[in-house]
DOMI-821412 format. One record per residue: residue in one letter; residue number from 0; x, y, z of N, C-alpha, C, O in turn. Coordinates in pm, whole numbers, plus 50000, padded with zeros to 5 digits. Atoms other than C-alpha are relative to their C-alpha. Layout:
BEGIN
> resn;resi;neast;nnorth;nup;caeast;canorth;caup;ceast;cnorth;cup;oeast;onorth;oup
> a;NUM;X;Y;Z;X;Y;Z;X;Y;Z;X;Y;Z
...
//
This chain:
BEGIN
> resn;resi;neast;nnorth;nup;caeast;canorth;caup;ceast;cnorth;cup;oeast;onorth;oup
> x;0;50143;50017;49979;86933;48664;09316;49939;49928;49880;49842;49854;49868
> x;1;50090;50056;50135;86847;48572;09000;50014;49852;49952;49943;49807;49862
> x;2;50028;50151;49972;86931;48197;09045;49989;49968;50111;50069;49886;50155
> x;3;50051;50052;49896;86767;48164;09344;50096;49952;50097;50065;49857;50170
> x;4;49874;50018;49930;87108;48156;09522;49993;50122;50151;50074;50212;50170
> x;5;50059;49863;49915;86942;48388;09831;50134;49983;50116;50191;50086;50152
> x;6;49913;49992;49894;87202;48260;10101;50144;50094;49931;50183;50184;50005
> x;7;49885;49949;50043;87532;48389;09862;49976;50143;50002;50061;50213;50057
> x;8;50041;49901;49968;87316;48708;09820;49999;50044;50103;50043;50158;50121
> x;9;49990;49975;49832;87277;48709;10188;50152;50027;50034;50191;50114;50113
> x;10;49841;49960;49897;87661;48697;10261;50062;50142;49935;50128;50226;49996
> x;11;49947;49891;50075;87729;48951;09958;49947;50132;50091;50029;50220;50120
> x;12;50087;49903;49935;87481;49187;10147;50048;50015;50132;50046;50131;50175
> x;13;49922;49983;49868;87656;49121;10495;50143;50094;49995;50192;50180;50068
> x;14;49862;49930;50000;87976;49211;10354;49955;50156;49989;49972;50248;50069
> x;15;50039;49822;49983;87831;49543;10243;49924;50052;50114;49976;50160;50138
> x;16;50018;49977;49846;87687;49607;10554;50102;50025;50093;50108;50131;50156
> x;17;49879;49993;49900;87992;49546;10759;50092;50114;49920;50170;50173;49995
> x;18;49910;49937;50096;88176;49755;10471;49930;50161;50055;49986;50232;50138
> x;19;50111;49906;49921;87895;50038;10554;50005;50070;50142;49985;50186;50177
> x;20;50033;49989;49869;87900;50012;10891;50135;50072;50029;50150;50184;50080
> x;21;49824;49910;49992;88314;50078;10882;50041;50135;49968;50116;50211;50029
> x;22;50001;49830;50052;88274;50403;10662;49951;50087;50084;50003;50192;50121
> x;23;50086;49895;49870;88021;50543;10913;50102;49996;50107;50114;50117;50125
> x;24;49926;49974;49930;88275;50513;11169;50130;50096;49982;50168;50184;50059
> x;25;49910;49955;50082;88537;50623;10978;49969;50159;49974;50033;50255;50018
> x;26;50067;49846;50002;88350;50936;10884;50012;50062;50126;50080;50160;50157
> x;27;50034;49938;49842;88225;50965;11265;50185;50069;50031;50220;50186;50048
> x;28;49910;49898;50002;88582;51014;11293;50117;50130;49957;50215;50189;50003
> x;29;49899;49870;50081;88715;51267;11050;49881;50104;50012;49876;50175;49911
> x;30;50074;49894;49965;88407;51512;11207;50053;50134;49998;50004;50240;49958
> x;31;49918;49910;49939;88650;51709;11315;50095;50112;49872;50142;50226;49881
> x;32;49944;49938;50054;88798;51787;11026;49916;50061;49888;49962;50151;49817
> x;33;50121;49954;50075;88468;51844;10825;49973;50171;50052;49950;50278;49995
> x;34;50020;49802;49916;88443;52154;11141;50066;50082;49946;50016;50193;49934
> x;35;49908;49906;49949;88775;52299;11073;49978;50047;49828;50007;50158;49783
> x;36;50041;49989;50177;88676;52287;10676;49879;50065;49983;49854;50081;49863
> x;37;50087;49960;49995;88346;52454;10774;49879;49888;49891;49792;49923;49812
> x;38;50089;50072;50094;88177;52148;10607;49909;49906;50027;49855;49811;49969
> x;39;50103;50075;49981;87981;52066;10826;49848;49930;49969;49819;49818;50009
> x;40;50098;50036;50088;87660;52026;10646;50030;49854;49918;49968;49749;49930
> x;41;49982;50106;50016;87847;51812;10442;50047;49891;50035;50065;49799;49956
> x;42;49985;50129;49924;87940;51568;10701;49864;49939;50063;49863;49824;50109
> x;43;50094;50041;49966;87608;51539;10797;49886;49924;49883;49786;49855;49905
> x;44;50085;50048;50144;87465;51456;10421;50069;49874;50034;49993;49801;50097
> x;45;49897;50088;50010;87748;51193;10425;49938;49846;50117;49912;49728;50095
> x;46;50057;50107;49886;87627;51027;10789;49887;49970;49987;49868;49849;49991
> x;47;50127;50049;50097;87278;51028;10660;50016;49887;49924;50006;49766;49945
> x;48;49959;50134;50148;87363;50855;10339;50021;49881;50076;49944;49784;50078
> x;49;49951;50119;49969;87575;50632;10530;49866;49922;50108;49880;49803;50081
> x;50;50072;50037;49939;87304;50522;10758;49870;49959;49996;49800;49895;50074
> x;51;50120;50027;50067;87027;50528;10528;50058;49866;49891;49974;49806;49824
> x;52;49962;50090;50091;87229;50278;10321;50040;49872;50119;50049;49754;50085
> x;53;49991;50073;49899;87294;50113;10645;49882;49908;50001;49866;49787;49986
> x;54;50199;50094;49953;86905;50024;10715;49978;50009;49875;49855;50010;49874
> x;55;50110;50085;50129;86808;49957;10343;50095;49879;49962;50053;49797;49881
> x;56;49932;50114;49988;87111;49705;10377;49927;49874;50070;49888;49762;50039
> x;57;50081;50111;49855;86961;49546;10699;49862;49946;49923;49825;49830;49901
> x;58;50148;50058;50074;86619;49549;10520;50020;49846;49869;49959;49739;49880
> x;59;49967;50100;50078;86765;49329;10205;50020;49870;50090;49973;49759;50069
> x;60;49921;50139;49935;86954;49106;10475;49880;49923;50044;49869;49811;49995
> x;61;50128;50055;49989;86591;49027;10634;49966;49930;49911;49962;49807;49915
> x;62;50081;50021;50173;86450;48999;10290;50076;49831;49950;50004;49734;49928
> x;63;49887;50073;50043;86771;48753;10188;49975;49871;50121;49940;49754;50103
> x;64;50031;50112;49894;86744;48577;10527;49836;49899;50005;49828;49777;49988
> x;65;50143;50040;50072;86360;48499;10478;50047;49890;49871;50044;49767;49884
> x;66;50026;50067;50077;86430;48401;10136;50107;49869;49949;50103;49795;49851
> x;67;49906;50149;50003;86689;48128;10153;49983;49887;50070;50081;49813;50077
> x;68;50095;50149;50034;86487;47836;10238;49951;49957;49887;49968;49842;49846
> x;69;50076;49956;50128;86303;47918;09942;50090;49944;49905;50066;49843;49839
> x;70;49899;50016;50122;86615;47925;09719;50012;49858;50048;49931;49800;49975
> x;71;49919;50121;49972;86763;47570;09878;49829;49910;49992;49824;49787;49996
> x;72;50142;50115;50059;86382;47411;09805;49997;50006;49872;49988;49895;49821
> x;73;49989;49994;50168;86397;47543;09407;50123;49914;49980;50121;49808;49916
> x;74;49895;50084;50097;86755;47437;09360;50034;49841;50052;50115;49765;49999
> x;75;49979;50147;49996;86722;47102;09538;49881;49957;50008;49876;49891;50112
> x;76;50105;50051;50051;86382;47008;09436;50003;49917;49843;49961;49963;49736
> x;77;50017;50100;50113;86430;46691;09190;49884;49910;49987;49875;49797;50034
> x;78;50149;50102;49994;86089;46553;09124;49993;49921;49901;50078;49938;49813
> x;79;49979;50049;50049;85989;46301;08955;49876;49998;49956;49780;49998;50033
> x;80;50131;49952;50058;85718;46344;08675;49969;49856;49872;50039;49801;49787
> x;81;50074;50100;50045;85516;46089;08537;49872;50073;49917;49795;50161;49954
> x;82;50141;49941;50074;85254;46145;08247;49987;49865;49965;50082;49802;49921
> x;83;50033;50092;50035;85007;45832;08204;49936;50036;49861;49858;50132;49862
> x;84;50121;50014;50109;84843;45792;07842;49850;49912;50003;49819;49795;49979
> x;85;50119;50123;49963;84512;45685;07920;49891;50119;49963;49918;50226;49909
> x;86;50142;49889;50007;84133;45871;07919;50024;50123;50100;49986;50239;50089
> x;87;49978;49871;49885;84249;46065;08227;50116;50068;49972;50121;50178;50026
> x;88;49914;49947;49993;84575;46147;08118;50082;50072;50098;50124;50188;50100
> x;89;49904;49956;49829;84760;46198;08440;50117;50053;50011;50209;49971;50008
> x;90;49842;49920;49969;85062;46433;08494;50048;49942;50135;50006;50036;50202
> x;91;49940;50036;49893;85219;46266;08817;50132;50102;49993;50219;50108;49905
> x;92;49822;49951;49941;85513;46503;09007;49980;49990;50122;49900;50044;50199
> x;93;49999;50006;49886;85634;46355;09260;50118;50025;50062;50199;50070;49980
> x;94;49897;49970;49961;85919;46397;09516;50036;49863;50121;49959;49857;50217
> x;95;49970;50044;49870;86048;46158;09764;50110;50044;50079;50154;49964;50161
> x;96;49938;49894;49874;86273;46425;09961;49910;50043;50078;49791;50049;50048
> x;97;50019;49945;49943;86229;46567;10241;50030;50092;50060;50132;50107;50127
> x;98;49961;49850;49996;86178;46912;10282;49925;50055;50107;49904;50176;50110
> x;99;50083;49953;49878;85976;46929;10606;50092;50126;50080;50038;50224;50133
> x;100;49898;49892;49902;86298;47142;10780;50018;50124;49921;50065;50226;49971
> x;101;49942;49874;50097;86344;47383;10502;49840;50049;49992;49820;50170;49995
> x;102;50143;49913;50015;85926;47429;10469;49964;50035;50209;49856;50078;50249
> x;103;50032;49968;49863;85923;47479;10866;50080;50130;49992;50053;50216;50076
> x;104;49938;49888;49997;86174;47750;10759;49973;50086;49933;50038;50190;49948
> x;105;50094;49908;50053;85979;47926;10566;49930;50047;50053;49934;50170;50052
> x;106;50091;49975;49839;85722;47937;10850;50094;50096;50042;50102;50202;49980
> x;107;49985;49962;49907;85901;48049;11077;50098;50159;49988;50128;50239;50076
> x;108;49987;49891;50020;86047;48318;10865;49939;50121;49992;49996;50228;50008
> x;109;50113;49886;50103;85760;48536;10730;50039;50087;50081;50076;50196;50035
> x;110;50004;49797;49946;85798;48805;10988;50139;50030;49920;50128;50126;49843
> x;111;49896;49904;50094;86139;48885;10816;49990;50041;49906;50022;50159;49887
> x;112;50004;49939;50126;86075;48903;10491;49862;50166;50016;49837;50259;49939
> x;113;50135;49866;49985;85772;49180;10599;50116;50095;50110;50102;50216;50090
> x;114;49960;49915;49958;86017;49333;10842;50131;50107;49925;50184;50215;49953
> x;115;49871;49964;50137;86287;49369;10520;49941;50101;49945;49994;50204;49905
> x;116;50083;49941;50174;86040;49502;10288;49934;50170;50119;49955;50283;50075
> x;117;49988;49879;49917;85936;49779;10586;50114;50090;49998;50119;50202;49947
> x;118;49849;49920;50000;86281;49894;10637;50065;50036;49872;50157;50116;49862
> x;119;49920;49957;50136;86370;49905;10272;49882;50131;49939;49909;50234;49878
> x;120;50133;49913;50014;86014;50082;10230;50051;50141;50026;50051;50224;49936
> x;121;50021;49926;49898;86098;50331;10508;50114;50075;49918;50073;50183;49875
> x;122;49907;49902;50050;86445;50473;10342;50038;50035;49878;50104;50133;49844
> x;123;49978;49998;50108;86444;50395;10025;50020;50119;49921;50122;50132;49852
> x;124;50021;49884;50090;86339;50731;09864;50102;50111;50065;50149;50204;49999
> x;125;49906;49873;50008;86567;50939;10095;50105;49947;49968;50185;50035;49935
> x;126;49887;50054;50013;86833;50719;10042;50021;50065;49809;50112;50140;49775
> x;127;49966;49908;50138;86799;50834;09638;49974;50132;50013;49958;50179;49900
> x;128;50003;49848;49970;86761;51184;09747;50132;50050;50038;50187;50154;50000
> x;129;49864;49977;49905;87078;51157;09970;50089;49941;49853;50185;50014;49825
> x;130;49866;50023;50119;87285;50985;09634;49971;50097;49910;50056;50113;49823
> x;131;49987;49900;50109;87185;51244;09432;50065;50153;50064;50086;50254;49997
> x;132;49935;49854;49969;87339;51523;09682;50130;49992;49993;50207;50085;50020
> x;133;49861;50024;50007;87648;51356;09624;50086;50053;49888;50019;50070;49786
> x;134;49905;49932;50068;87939;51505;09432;50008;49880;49825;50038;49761;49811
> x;135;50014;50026;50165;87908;51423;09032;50127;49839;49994;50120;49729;49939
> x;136;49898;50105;50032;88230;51220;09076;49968;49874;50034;50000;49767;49981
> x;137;50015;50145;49884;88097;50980;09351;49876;49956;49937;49878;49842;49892
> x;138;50117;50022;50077;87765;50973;09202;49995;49883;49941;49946;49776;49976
> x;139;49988;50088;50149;87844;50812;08873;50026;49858;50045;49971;49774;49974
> x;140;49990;50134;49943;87973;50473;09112;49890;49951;50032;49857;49845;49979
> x;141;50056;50042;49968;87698;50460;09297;49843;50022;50001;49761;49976;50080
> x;142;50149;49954;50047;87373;50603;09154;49934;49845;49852;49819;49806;49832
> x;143;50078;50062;50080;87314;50357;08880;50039;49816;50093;49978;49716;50054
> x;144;50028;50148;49932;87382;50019;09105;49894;50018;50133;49833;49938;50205
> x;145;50113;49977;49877;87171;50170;09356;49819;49985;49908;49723;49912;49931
> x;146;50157;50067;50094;86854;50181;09081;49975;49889;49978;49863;49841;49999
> x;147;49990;50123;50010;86967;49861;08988;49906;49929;50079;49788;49914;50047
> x;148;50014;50045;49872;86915;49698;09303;49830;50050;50060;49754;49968;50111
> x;149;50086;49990;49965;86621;49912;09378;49869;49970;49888;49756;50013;49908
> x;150;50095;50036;50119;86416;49804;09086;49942;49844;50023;49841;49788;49980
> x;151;50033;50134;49929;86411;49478;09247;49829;50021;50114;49731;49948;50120
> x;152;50082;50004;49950;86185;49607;09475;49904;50011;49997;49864;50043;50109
> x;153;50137;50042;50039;85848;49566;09340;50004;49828;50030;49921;49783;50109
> x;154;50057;50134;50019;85894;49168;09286;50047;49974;50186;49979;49891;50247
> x;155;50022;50051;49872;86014;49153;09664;49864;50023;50060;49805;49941;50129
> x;156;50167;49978;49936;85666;49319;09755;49921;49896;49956;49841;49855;50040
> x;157;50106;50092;50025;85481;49056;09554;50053;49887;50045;49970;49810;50092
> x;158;50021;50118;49877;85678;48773;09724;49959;50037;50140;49893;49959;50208
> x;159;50086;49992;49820;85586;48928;10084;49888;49961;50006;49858;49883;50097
> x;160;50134;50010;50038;85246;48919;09959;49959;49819;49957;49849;49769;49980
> x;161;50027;50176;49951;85261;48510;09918;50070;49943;50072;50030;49827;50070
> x;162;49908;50041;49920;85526;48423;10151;49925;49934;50062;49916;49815;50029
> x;163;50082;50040;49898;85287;48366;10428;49952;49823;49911;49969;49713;49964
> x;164;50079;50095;50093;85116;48111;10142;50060;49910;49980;49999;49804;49999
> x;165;49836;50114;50054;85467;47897;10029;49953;49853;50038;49923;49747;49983
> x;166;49986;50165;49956;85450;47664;10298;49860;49931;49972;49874;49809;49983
> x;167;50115;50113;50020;85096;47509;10226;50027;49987;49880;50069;49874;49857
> x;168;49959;50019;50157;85159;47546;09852;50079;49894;49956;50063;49806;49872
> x;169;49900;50131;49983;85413;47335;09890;49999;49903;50066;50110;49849;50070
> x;170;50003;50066;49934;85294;47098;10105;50077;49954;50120;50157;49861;50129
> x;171;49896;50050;49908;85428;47105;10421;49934;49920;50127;49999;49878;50223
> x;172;50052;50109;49858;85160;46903;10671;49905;49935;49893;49793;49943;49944
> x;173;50022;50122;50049;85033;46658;10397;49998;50032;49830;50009;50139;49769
> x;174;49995;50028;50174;85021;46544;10012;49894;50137;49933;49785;50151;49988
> x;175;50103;49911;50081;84846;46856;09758;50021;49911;49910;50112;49831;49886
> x;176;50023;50037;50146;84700;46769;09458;49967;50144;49914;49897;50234;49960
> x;177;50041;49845;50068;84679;47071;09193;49958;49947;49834;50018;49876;49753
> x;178;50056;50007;50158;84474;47071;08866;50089;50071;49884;50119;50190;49888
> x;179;49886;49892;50064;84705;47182;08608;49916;49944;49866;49865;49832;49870
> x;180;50086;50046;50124;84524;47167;08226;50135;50098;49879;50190;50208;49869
> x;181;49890;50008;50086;84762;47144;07962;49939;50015;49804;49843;49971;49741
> x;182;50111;49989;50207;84670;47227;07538;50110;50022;49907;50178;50119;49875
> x;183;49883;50001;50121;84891;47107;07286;49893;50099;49888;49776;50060;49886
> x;184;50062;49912;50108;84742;47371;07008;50069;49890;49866;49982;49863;49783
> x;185;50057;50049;50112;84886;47151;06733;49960;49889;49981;49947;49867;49861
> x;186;50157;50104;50026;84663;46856;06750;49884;50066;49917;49830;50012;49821
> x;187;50132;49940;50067;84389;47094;06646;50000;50016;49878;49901;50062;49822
//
């Protein structure tokens, strides 16, 4: 995530998902032997977990799916910047790519990234409730990449919160112009 690489994130996040999805089955079938162990309770913490880690998976994948237009406009956005010396002093950045298919995909994402950020919303807290009923041993793997990961989720809320915004920002149905004011401090 952190170089704007959202599709690789996206497949990393599939795999754990599908990885997820296998354990829960897997579990579903050693039920039986959870009964004969009287442990049941703890087969049911276990299918929880697994299912609450299921849907805050799915939620990222949204989130990930949404945001990989995004990433493939940052890392192939080569503009070309022009500063005139004159009375107006003009910053020119310009681009002659075209990114009309990748800003239509931004569009046409937004409901995901809001349906990600719901679903990660929705389990999040039992999902750290459910890793902390886990056994000290198992814990220690997966309690501190799970904070990790969830610490992220504040700056996904503040992209949901401009997502909708991107594609005009970026011009996607004609030329912006943006005031940008610049102050060398040592001139003064």
């Amino acid at each position: 995530v952190s170089v704007y690489d959202f599709d690789q994130s996206r497949q990393f996040n599939a795999h754990l998902q599908t990885n997820l999805e296998q354990a829960q089955t897997k579990l579903t079938k050693l039920e039986p032997v959870f009964n004969i162990l009287g442990q049941e309770q703890r087969h049911q913490d276990y299918q929880r977990l697994l299912a609450s880690s299921i849907e805050y998976s799915s939620g990222y994948q949204d989130v990930f799916i949404a945001l990989t237009p995004l990433g493939e406009y940052i890392q192939d956005l080569n503009p070309t910047t022009n500063y005139t010396f004159s009375s107006t002093n003009m910053l020119t950045v310009r681009s002659d790519q075209d990114f009309t298919e990748v800003l239509a995909s931004l569009e046409s994402n937004s409901v995901n990234i809001e349906l990600g950020i719901d679903k990660i919303a929705k389990v999040r807290g039992d999902l750290a409730a459910e890793i902390k009923l886990l056994p000290a041993s198992v814990q220690q793997y997966v309690q501190e990449p799970f904070e990790r990961i969830d610490a992220q989720f504040a700056y996904l809320e503040k992209a949901a919160l401009t997502y909708d915004s991107l594609p005009s920002l970026l011009a996607t149905s004609a030329e912006q112009h943006y005031p940008v004011v610049l102050q060398d401090n040592s001139v003064y």
